[in-house]
C-alpha positions in Angstrom: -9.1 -10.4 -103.8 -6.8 -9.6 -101.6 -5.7 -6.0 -103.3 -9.3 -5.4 -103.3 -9.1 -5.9 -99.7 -6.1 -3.8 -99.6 -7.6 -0.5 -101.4 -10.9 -1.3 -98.8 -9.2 -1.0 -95.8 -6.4 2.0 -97.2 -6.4 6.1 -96.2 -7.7 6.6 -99.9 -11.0 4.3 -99.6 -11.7 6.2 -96.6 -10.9 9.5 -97.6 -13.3 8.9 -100.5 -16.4 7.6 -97.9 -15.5 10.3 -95.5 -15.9 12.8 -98.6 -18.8 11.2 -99.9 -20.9 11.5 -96.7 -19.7 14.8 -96.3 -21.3 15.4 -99.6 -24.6 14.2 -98.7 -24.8 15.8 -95.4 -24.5 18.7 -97.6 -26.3 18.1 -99.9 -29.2 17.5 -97.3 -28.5 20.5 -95.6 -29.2 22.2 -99.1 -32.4 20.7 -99.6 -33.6 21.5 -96.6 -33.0 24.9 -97.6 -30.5 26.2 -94.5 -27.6 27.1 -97.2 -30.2 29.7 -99.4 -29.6 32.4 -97.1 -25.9 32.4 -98.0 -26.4 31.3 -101.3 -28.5 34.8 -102.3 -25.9 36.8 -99.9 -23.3 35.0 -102.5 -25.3 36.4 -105.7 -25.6 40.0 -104.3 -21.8 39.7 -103.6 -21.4 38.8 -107.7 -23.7 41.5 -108.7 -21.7 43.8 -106.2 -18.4 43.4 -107.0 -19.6 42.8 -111.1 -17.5 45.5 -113.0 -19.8 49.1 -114.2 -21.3 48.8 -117.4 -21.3 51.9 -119.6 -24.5 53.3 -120.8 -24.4 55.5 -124.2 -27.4 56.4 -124.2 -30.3 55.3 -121.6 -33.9 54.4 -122.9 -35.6 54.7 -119.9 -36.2 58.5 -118.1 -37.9 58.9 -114.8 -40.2 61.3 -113.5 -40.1 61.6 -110.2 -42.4 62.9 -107.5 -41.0 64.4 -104.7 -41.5 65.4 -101.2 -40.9 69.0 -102.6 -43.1 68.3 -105.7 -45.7 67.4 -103.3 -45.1 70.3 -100.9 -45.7 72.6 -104.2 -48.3 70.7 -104.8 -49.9 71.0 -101.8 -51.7 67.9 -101.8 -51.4 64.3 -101.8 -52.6 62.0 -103.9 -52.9 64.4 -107.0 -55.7 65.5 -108.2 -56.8 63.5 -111.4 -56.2 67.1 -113.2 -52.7 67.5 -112.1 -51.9 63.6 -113.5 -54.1 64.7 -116.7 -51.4 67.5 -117.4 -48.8 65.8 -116.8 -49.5 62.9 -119.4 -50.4 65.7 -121.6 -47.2 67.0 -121.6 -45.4 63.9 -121.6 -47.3 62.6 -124.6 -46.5 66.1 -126.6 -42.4 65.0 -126.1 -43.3 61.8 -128.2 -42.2 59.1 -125.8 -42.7 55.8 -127.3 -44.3 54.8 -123.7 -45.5 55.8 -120.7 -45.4 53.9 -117.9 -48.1 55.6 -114.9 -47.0 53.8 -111.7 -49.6 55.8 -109.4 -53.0 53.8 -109.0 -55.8 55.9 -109.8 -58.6 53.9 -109.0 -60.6 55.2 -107.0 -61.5 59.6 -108.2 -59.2 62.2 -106.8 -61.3 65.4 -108.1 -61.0 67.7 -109.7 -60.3 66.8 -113.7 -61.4 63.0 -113.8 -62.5 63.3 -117.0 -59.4 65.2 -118.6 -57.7 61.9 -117.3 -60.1 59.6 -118.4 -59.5 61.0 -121.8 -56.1 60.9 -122.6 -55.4 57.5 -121.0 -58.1 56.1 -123.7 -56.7 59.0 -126.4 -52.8 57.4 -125.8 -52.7 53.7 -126.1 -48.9 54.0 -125.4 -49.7 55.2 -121.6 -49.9 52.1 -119.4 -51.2 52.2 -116.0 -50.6 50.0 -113.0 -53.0 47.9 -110.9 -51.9 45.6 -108.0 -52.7 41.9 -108.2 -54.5 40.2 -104.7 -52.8 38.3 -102.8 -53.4 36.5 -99.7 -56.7 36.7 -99.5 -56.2 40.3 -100.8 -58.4 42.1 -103.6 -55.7 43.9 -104.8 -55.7 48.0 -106.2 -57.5 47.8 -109.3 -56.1 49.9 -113.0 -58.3 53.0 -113.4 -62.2 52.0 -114.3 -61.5 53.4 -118.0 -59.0 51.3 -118.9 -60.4 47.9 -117.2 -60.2 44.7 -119.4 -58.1 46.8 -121.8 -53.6 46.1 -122.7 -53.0 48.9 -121.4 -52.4 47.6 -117.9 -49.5 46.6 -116.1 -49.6 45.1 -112.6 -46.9 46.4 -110.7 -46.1 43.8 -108.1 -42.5 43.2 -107.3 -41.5 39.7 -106.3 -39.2 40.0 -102.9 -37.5 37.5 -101.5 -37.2 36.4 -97.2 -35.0 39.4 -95.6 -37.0 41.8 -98.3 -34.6 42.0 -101.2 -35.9 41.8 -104.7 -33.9 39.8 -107.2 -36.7 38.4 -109.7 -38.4 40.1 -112.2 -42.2 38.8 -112.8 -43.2 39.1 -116.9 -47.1 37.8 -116.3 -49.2 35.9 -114.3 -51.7 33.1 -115.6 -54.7 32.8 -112.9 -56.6 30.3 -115.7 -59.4 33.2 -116.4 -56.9 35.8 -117.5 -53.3 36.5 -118.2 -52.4 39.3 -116.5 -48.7 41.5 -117.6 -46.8 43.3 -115.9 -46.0 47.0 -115.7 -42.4 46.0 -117.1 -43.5 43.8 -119.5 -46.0 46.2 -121.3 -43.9 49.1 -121.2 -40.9 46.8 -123.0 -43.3 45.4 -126.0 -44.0 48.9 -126.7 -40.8 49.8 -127.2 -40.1 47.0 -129.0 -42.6 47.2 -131.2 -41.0 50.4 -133.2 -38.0 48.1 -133.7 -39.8 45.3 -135.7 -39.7 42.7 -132.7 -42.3 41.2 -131.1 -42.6 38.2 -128.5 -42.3 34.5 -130.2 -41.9 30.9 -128.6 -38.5 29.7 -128.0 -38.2 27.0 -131.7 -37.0 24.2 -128.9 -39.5 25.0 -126.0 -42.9 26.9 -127.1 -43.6 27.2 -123.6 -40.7 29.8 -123.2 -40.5 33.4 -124.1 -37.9 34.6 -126.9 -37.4 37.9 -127.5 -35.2 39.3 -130.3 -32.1 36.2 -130.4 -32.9 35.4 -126.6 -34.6 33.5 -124.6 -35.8 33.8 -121.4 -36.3 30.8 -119.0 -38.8 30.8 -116.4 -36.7 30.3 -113.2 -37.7 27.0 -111.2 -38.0 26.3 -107.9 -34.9 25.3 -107.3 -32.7 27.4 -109.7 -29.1 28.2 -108.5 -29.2 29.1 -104.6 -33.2 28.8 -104.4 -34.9 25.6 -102.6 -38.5 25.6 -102.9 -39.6 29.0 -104.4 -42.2 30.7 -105.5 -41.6 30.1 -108.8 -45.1 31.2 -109.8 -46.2 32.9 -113.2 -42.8 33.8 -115.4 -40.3 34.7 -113.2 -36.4 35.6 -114.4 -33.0 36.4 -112.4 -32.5 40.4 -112.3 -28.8 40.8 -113.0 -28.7 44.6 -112.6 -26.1 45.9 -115.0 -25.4 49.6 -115.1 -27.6 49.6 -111.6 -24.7 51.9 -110.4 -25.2 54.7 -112.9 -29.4 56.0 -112.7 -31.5 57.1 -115.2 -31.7 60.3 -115.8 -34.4 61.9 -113.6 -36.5 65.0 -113.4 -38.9 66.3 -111.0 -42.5 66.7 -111.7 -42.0 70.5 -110.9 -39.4 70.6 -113.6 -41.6 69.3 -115.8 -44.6 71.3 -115.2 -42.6 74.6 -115.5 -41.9 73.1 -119.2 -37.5 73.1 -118.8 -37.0 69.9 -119.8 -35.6 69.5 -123.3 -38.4 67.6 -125.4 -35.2 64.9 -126.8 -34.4 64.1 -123.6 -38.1 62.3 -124.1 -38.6 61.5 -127.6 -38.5 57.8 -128.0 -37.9 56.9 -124.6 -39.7 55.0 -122.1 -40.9 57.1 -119.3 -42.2 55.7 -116.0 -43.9 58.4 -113.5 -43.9 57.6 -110.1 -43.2 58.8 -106.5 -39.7 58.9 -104.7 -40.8 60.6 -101.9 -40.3 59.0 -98.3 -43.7 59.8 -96.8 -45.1 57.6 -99.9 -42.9 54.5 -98.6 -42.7 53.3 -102.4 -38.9 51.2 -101.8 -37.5 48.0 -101.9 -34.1 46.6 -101.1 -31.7 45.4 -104.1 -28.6 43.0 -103.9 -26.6 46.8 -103.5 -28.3 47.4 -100.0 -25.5 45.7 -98.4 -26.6 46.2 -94.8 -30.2 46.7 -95.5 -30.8 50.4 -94.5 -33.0 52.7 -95.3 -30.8 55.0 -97.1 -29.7 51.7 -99.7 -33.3 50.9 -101.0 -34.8 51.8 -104.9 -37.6 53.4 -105.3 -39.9 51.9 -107.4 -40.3 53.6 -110.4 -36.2 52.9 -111.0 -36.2 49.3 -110.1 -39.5 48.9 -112.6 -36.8 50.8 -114.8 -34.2 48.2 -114.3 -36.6 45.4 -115.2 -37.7 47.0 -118.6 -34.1 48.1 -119.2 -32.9 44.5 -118.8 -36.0 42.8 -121.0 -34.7 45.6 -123.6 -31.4 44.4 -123.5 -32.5 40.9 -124.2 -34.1 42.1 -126.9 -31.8 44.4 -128.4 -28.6 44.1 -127.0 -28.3 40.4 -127.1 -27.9 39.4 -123.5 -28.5 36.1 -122.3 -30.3 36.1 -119.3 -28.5 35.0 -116.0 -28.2 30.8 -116.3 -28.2 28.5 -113.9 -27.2 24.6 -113.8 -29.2 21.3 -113.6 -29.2 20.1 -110.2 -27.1 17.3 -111.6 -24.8 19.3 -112.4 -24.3 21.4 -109.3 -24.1 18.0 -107.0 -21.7 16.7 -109.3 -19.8 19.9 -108.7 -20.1 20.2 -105.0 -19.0 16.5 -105.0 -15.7 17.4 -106.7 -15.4 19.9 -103.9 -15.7 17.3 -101.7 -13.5 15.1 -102.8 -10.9 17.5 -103.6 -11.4 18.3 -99.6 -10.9 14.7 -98.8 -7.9 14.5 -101.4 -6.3 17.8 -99.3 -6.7 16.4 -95.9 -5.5 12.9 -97.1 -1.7 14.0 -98.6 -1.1 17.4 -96.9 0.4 16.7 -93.6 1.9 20.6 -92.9 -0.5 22.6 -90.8 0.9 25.6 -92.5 0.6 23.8 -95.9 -2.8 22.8 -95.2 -3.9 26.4 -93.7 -2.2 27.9 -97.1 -4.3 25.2 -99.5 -6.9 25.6 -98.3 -7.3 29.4 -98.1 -6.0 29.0 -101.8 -8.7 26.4 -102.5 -11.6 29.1 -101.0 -9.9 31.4 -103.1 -9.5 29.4 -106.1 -13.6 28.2 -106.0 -14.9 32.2 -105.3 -12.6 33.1 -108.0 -14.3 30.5 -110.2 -17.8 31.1 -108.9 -17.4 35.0 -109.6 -16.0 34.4 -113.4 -19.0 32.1 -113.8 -21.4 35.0 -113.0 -19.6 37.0 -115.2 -20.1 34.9 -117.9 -23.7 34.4 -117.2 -23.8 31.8 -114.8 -24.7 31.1 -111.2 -23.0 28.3 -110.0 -23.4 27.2 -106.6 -20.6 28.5 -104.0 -21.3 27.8 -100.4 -22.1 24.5 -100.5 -19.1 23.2 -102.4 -17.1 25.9 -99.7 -18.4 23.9 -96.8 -17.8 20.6 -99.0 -14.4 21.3 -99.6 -13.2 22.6 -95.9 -15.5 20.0 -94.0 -13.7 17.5 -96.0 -10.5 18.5 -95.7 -11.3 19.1 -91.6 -12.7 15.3 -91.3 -9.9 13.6 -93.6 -7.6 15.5 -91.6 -8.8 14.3 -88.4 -9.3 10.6 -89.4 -5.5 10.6 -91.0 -4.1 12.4 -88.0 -5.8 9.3 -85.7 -4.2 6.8 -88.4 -1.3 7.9 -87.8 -1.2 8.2 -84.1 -2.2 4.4 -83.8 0.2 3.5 -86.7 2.8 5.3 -85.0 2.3 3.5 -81.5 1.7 0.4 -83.6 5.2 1.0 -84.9 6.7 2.0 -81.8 5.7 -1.2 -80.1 6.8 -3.1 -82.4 10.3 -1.4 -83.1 11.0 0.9 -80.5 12.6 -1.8 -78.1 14.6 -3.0 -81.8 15.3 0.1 -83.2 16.6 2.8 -80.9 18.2 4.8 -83.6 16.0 7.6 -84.0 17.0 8.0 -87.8 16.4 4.6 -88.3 13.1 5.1 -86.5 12.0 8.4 -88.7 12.9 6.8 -91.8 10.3 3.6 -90.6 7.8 5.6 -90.0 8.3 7.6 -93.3 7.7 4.6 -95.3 5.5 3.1 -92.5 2.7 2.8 -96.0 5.0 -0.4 -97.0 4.8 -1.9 -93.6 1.3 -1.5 -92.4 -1.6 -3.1 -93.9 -4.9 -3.1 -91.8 -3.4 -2.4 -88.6 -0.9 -5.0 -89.0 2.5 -5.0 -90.1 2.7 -6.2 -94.2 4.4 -9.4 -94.9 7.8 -9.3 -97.2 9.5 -11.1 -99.2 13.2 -10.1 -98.6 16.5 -11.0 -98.9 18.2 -10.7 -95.1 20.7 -11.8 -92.8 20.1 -14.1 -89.5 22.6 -14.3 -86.4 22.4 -16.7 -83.6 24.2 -16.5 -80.4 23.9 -18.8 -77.7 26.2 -19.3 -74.8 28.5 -22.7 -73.4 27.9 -24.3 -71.1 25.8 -21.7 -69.4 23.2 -24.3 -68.2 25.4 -25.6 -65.5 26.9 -22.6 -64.4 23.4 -21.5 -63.6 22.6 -24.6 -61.2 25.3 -23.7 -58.9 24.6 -20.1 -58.8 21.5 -18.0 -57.0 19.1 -17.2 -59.7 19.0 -13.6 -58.7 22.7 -13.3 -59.4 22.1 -15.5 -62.1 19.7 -13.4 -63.7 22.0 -9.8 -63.4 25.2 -11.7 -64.8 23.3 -12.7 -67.8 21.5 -9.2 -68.4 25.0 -7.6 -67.9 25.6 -10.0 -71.3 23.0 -9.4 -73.3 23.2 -5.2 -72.5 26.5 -5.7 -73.7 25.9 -7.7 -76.9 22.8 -6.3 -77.8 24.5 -3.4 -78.2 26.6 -4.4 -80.8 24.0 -5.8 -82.4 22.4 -2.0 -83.1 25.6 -0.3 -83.7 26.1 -2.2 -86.4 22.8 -1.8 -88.0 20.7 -4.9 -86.6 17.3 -5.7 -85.4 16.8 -8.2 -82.1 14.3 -10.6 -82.9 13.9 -11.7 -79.7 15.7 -13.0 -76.7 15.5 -17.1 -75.8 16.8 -18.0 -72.5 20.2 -17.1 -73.3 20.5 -16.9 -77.0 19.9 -14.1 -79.1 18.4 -13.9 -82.7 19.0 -10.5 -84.2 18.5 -9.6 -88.0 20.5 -7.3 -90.4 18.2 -6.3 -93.0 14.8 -5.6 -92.2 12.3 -4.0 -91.0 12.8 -1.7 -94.8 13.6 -4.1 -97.8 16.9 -3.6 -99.3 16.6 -3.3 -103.1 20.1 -3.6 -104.6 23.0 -6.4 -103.8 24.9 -4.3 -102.5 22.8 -3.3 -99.8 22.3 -6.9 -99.0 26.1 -7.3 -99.3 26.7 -4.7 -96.5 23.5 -6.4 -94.3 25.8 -9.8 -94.4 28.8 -7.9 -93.7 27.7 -6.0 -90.7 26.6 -9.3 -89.3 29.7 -10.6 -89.3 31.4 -7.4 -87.8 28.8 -7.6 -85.2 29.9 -10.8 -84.3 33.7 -10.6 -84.0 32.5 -7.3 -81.8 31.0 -9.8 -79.8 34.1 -11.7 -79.8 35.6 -9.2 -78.5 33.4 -7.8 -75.9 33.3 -11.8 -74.2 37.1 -11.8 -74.1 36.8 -8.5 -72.1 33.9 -9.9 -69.9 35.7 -13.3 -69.6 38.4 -11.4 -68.4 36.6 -9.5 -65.5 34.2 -12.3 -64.9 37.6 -14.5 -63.9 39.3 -11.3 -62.3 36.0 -11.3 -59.7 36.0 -15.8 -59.1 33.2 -15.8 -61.5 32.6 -18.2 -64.2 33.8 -17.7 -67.9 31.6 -18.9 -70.8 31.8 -19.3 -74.3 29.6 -18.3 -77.1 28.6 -20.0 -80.5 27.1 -18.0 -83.3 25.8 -18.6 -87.1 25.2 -16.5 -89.7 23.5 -17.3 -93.0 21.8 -14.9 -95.7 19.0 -15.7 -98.1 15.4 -15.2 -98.4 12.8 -15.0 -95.7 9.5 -13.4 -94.9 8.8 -10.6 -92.6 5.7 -9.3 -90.7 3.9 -9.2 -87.6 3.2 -12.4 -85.7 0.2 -12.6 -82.6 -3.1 -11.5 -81.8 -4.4 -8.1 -82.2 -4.0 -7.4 -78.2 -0.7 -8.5 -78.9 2.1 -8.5 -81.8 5.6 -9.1 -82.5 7.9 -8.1 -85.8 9.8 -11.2 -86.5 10.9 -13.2 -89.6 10.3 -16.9 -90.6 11.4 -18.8 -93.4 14.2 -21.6 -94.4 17.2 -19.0 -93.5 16.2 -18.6 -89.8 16.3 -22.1 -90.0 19.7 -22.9 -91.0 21.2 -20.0 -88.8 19.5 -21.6 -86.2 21.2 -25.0 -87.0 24.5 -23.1 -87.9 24.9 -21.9 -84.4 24.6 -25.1 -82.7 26.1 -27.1 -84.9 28.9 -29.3 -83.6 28.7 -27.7 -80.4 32.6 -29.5 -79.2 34.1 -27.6 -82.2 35.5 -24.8 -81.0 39.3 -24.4 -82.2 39.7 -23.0 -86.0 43.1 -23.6 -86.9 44.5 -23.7 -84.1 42.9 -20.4 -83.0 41.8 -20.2 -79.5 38.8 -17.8 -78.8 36.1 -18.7 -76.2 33.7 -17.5 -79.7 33.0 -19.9 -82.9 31.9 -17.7 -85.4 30.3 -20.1 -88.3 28.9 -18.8 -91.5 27.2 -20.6 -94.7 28.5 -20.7 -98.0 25.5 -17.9 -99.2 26.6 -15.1 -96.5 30.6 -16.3 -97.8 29.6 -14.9 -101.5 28.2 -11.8 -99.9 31.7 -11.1 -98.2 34.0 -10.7 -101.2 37.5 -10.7 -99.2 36.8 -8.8 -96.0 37.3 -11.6 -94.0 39.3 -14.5 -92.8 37.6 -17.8 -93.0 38.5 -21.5 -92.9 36.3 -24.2 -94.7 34.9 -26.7 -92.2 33.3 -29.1 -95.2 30.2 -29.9 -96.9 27.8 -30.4 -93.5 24.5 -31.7 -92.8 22.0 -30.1 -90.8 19.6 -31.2 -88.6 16.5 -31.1 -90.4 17.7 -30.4 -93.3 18.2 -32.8 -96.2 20.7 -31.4 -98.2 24.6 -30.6 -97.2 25.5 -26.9 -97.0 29.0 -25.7 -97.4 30.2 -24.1 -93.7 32.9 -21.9 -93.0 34.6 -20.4 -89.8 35.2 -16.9 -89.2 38.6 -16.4 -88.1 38.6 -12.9 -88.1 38.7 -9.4 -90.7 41.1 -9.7 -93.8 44.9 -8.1 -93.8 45.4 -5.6 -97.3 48.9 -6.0 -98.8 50.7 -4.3 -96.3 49.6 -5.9 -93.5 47.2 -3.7 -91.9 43.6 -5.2 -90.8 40.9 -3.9 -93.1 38.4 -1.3 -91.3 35.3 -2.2 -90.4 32.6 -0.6 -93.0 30.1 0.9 -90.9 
């Protein structure tokens, strides 16, 4: 229970909440529809940067009506006549269809009834109508050819900001199902190679032609939220929009110089590309929407028909797109891979560099998923993946501030070493837990120090002088204590408790060794240092004093102690205890072997064993302490160890 606790309150439980409610938030803003915009620039920016694809041999030939066919003309609309020769002559070149995408519903005399012949004479020439809308009747096909297949609505589905990226095969109004321009012209063609529209074997509600099968788009397919999805709608992909069909004017063709096999067996769609007829629509290649970027729209029918004949014949798969599953679960991984950046990457150049890389890494992805026939989502798991990072950034970076003052407060005033200090707050993830400092197990050293007789030469002294004598003594010993690599507990009247191991766990017996060692350096240091103050204490009339201390090693625990307004680093356990009682044990005994030093220096057996032969000692016995049932086995420190020749051994620092 309290691991699970653990992982609750840890940097990685909340990097995965802060990236999980970064995912809904965008997830909601998706759903609301604010990332389509973006979403669609994102599939024009696929189709855009999509590699050319190499036509052989086109299918599909316009002809083209001019603003100089119309000036030779003379007229505009053309007389029914004028159409009427022009289908003639078309028909004579042995196209498999015609596509008329002029509306001709209403008479434009002279020669209705040449026209009215040879649109009922050709059952490959389809002609367009325009389907109501909005309240809207609509353009009607030419009366002739009313009720009859060969009619083609030519509506184009745009999307907001104008752009037209769906093709539209039919439309079911429950009395009649009406086809499109597209649509008709296609099945014609298709029907000289043998292949002819069938259900989809696993969905009879979809459209297969030839090996494919086309999916009605939905309303919310890739970057879409809430459509039109209406009738049968597909993704237009484009391909080979770069290179155009080969064109000819309707002069050219009238004056007869355009080779007849440029024709035969094609599909030709006759329509007007002049700007006074305002016959345009922007395409995912109209990058800043101007007027000199839009497609007329005889050549984007053209594109539709071209890509239906590729389904068909070529074998392309229609552009796919996910199950909303599966693009949430996607822009969650995003997410959490945001959270998972912001979590481990501390380096602001590090984290500018990854996550540029990651933006790079996901468009990269996104664009070879288009190229393979997908459309995966891209902004979304963008924003997912830098908002993420940006939050978990900003929550770690307030982690660490407070852990770092929670640190300082609790080991600045112990650990002035700046080293010492870095290296704490480099592993500061084995200290803290919850805002509080982690209890540990460890294996440390204790030293107490407390001073002779100091009691009653405070009574006969001012307390002001009092209290600067005895902070001249503890600067001095406290800093021994640091030099040799100690922590002050904590200061008690005039005592001192310092440690030599902690606040980082040793993990080898050596390392504890050296702790144990240190502490008794430390303490013939502070030996030393009384001698010298004893010395100018007695040079100035002032009192001397003496000092006990103890030393013992074994196992304690570590942590913080207090409220949350207020906490301390300190260490409890039976081996504070017997230090304790080691210091002010036999508090008369003072002379070692004769030795006299206004310091006793007293040791137990477990900090002896940690020694090897550094040191001087002399056994005082088998002891008991107060409080303590058992005897230890107590030893005096009489002072560092000579080598063979007689020199002192060096201090280890």
């Amino acid at each position: 229970m309290s691991s699970l606790r653990r992982l609750i309150r840890s940097p990685f439980a909340a990097c995965i909440l802060a990236s999980a409610l970064v995912f809904l938030c965008i997830i909601s803003l998706r759903r609301a529809g604010s990332l389509e915009s973006p979403e669609l620039a994102a599939y024009d920016w696929y189709i855009r940067l999509r590699p050319d694809v190499s036509v052989s041999d086109s299918r599909i030939v316009l002809i083209a009506i001019t603003e100089r066919d119309i000036h030779n003309q003379g007229r505009w609309p053309l007389a029914d006549g004028t159409l009427a020769q022009v289908l003639e002559m078309l028909t004579q070149y042995q196209p498999r269809a015609i596509g008329l995408d002029i509306y001709r519903d209403i008479v434009v005399p002279p020669g209705r009834e040449e026209l009215d012949a040879i649109l009922t004479r050709n059952r490959h020439i389809i002609a367009v109508t325009k389907l109501g809308e909005g309240g809207s009747d609509g353009i009607p096909p030419p009366p002739v050819l009313q009720q009859t297949d060969q009619v083609g609505f030519s509506d184009i589905v745009v999307d907001r900001g104008g752009i037209a990226r769906r093709g539209l095969l039919f439309l079911d109004d429950s009395d009649r199902v009406a086809y499109s321009l597209a649509l008709r012209l296609a099945l014609l063609y298709m029907r000289a190679e043998g292949i002819r529209p069938q259900p989809d074997p696993a969905n009879p509600q979809h459209i297969r032609l030839g090996q494919t099968t086309i999916r009605p788009l939905e309303m919310n397919d890739g970057g879409y939220v809430g459509v039109d999805a209406r009738g049968y709608q597909f993704l237009l992909d484009f391909k080979g929009a770069r290179r155009a069909f080969p064109s000819f004017s309707l002069t050219t063709l009238l004056a007869g110089e355009i080779d007849p096999r440029a024709i035969k067996d094609k599909i030709v769609l006759l329509g007007v590309t002049a700007e006074s007829v305002k016959d345009f629509f922007y395409t995912p290649y109209s990058r800043g929407l101007q007027t000199d970027q839009q497609m007329s729209g005889i050549e984007l029918h053209g594109h539709i028909v071209n890509q239906l004949l590729r389904f068909a014949l070529d074998g392309n798969s229609p552009v796919a797109t996910a199950s909303d599953l599966h693009e949430e679960a996607w822009i969650l991984l995003w997410s959490m891979m945001g959270g998972a950046l912001g979590l481990w990457v501390r380096s602001p150049w590090r984290f500018v560099l990854l996550a540029v890389s990651g933006l790079l890494l996901l468009a990269l992805t996104a664009y070879v998923a288009f190229l393979s026939g997908w459309w995966i989502p891209l902004v979304p798991p963008a924003l997912a993946w830098l908002i993420s990072a940006a939050v978990v950034t900003a929550y770690m970076s307030n982690q660490e501030k407070r852990q770092r003052a929670l640190l300082m407060q609790l080991f600045t005033k112990y650990v002035p070493n700046k080293a010492v200090a870095e290296i704490i707050w480099q592993q500061r993830d084995q200290l803290l837990d919850g805002g509080r400092l982690r209890s540990q197990n460890l294996t440390a050293t204790v030293l107490f120090t407390d001073l002779s007789g100091f009691t009653t030469m405070a009574e006969s002294r001012d307390p002001q002088a009092v209290m600067d004598w005895l902070n001249a003594y503890m600067e001095a010993m406290a800093q021994h204590v640091i030099e040799h690599g100690g922590v002050i507990d904590k200061y008690i009247g005039d005592a001192i408790m310092a440690i030599f191991g902690v606040p980082l766990p040793r993990k080898t017996d050596a390392e504890i060794s050296r702790d144990a060692a240190n502490a008794v350096h430390c303490a013939l240091a502070m030996e030393r240092r009384l001698r010298q103050l004893n010395s100018s204490w007695q040079e100035q009339h002032l009192p001397t004093i003496g000092m006990r201390i103890g030393i013992f090693t074994g196992p304690l625990v570590a942590g913080s102690l207090g409220s949350a307004q207020r906490l301390e680093y300190t260490v409890i356990g039976d081996t504070v205890n017997t230090a304790s009682r080691l210091e002010s044990f036999d508090k008369d005994l003072f002379a070692l072997d004769g030795l006299n030093s206004p310091c006793r220096i007293i040791i137990g057996e477990a900090t002896l064993h940690r020694l090897g032969q550094q040191f001087e000692t002399q056994h005082l016995g088998e002891v008991s302490l107060k409080g303590k049932d058992q005897k230890i086995a107590v030893y005096g420190v009489i002072g560092r160890a000579n080598d063979s020749s007689g020199n002192v051994i060096q201090e280890d620092r």
